[in-house]
C-alpha positions in Angstrom: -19.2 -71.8 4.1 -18.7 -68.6 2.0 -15.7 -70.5 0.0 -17.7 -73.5 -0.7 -20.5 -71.3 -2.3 -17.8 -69.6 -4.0 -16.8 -72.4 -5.6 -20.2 -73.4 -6.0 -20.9 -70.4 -8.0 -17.8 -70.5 -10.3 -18.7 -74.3 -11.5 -22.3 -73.5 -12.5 -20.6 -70.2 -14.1 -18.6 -72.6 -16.0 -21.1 -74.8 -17.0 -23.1 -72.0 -18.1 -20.1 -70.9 -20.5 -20.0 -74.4 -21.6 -23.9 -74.2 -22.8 -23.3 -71.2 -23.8 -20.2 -72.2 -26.1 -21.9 -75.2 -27.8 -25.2 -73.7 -28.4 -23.1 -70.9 -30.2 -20.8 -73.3 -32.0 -24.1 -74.9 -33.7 -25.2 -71.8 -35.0 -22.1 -70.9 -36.5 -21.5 -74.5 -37.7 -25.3 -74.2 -39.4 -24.5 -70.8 -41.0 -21.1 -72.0 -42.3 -22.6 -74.6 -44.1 -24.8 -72.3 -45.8 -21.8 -69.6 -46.9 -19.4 -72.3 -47.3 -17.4 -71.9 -50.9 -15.2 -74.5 -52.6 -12.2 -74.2 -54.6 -11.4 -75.2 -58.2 -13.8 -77.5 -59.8 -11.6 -80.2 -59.0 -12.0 -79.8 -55.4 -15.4 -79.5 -55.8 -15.6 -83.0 -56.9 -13.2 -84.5 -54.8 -14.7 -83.1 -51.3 -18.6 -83.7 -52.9 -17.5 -87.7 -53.4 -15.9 -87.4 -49.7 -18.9 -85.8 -48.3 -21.3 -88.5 -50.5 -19.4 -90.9 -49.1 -19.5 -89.8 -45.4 -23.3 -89.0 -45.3 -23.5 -92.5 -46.7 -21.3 -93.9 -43.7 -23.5 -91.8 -41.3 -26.9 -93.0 -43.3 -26.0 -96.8 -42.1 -25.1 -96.5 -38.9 -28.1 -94.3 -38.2 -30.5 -96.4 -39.9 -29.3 -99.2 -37.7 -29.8 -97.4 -34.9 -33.3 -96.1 -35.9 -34.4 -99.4 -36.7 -33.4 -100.9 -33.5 -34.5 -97.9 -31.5 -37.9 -98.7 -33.2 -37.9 -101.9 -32.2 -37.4 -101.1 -28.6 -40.0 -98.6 -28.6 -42.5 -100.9 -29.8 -41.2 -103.9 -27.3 -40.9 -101.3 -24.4 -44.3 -99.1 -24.7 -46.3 -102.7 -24.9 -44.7 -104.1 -21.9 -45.4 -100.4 -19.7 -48.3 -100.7 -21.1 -48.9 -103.9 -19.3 -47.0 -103.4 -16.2 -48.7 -100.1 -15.6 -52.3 -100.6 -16.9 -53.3 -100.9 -13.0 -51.8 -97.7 -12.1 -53.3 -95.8 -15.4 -56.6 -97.4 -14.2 -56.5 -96.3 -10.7 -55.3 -92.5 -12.5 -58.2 -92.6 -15.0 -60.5 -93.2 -12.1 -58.6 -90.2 -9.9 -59.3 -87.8 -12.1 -62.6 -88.5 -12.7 -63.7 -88.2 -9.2 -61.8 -85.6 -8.3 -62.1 -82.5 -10.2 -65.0 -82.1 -13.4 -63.7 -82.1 -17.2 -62.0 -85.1 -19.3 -59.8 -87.6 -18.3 -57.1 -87.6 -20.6 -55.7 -84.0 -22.3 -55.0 -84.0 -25.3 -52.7 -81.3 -26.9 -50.7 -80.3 -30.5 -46.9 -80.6 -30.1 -44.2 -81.2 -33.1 -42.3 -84.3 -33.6 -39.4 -85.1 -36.4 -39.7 -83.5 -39.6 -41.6 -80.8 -37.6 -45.1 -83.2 -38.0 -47.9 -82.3 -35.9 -49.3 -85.0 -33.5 -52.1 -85.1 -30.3 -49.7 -86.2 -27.6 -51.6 -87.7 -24.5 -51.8 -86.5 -21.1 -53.5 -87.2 -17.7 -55.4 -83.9 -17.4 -53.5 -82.7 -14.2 -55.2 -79.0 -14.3 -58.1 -76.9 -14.6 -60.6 -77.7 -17.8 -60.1 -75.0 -19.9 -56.5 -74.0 -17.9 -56.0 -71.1 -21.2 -59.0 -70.0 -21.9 -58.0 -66.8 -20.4 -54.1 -66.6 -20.8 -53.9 -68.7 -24.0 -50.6 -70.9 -24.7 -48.5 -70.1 -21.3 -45.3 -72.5 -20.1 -46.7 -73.7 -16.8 -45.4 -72.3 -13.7 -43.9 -73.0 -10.2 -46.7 -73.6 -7.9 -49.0 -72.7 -10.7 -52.5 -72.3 -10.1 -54.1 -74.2 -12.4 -52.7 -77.3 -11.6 -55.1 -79.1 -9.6 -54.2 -81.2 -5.9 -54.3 -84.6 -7.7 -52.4 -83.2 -10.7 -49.3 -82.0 -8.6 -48.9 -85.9 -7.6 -49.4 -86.6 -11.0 -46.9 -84.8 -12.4 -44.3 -85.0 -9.5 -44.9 -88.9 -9.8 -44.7 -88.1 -13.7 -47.7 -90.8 -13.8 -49.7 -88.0 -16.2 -47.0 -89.3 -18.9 -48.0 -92.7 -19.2 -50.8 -92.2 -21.9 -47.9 -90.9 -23.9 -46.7 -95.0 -24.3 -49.4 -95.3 -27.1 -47.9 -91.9 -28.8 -44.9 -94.4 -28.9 -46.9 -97.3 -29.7 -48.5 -95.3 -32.7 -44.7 -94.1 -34.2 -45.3 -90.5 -33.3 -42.5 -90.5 -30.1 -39.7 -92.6 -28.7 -39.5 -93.5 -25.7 -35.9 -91.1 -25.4 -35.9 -87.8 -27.1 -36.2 -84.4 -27.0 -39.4 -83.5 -25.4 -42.5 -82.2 -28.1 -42.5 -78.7 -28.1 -45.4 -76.9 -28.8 -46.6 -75.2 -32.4 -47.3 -71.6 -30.8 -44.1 -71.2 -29.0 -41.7 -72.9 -31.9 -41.7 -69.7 -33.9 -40.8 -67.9 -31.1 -38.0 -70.3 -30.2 -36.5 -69.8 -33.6 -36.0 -66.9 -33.7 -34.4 -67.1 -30.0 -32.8 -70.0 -30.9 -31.8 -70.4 -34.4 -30.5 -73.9 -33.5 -34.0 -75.1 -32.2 -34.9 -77.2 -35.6 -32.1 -79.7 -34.9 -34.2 -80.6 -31.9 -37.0 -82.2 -34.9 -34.0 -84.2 -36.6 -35.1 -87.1 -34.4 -38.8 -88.2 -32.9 -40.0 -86.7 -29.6 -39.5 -88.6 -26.6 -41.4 -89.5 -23.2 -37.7 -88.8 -21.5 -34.3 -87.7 -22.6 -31.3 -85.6 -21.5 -32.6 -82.5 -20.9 -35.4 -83.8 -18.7 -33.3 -85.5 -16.3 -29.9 -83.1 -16.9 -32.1 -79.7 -16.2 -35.5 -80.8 -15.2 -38.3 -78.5 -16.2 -38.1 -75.7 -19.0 -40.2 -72.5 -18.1 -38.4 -69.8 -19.5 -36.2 -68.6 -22.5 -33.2 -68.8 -19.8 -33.9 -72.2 -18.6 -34.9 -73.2 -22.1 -31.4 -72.2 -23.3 -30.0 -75.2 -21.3 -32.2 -77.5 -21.9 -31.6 -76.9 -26.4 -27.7 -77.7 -25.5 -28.6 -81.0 -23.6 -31.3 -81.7 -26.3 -28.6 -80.9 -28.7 -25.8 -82.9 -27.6 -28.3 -85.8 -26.8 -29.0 -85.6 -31.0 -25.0 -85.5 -31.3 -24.2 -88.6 -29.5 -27.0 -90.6 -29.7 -26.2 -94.5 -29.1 -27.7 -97.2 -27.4 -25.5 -96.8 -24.4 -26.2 -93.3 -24.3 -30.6 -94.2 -24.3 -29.5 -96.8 -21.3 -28.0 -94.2 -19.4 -31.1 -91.8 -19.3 -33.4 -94.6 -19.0 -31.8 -95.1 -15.3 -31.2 -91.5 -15.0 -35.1 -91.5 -15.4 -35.9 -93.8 -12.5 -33.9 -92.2 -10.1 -35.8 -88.8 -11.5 -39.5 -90.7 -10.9 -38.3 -92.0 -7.5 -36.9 -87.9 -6.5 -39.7 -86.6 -8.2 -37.0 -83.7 -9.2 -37.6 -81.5 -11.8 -41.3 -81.2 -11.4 -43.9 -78.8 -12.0 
């Protein structure tokens, strides 16, 4: 027993120096473009018509990309939609009678280009939950979350009014989740790497929700920018199939919660 939670604890210390390491290696790789000097004016115009041509390269295949992971979105959010207009209903009508305030929440979070967009949520606390605290991650066991709203949340059925986000072009279906306006500053300065994460659109699901589960502090957040990070990296088609079953196994575990 004691040398399997040995080894237990020396593979999540080496994952940690692995999150570490690339969280690190982005910083310095954003930095070093900024300080970067060329050579003679030759090489200047050689490496600008190799870089021209690369960003080029890199401009295709992600426009590709984008335009079929827009097409997706669009076909996927109408058909869940559809398929889950019943259980949305039944949601609508469980929140309604079971605790007083509106139905749906709406709150401010950041998409690509660092927009600003109302994402949609089953209200699944107290009205009025930061009246007195103001903008606060939410908690384990928090308080404010209401009976009905901890099945909502563990069942991740509160994230279904975010398919008309998709619908509307303001989120993808796979993405780093929206982040809120009053705690990006902060997370920029923590995290100088943390405006990658709004290089692509917001999504419902994506790496780090089903890699590390719910972010509530600046040391849980750490690993959750890394998988956010390397999602932005190495994202591909296979790589949106594989969290998309990822995520049904997460909805059927109801892991990663809160």
């Amino acid at each position: 027993m004691v040398v399997s939670e040995f080894r237990k604890t020396k593979m999540l210390a080496a994952k940690e120096a692995v999150i570490e390491s690339f969280i690190n290696s982005r910083q310095v790789r954003a930095s070093s473009k900024s300080n970067y000097k060329f050579g003679s004016a030759s090489e200047v115009k050689d490496n600008s018509a190799n870089i021209e041509s690369s960003d080029n390269a890199i401009d295709a295949v992600n426009f590709g990309y984008d335009t079929f992971k827009r097409v997706f979105d669009l076909l996927g959010s109408s058909f869940l939609i559809l398929a889950t207009s019943p259980l949305m209903i039944a949601a609508v009508l469980a929140v309604k009678l079971t605790s007083p305030g509106p139905i749906v929440f709406k709150q401010k979070r950041l998409t690509r280009g660092a927009k600003i967009f109302t994402l949609l949520k089953f209200r699944t606390m107290v009205s009025n939950a930061e009246n007195s605290t103001g903008a606060v991650w939410a908690e384990s066991n928090d308080p404010r979350i209401t009976k009905l709203g901890k099945f909502l949340r563990r069942t991740r059925i509160d994230e279904l009014p975010q398919l008309f986000n998709v619908l509307a072009g303001d989120m993808s279906l796979i993405g780093p989740r929206p982040e809120r306006p009053e705690f990006s500053e902060k997370l920029c300065k923590e995290f100088p790497s943390f405006n990658k994460r709004l290089e692509v659109k917001a999504g419902i699901t994506g790496l780090a929700q089903v890699g590390s589960g719910y972010a509530a502090c600046l040391s849980s957040y750490r690993k959750k920018l890394a998988l956010d990070l390397l999602y932005i990296q190495n994202r591909c088609l296979l790589l949106d199939l594989k969290i998309t079953l990822k995520t049904v196994l997460v909805i059927i575990t109801g892991s990663g919660a809160r």
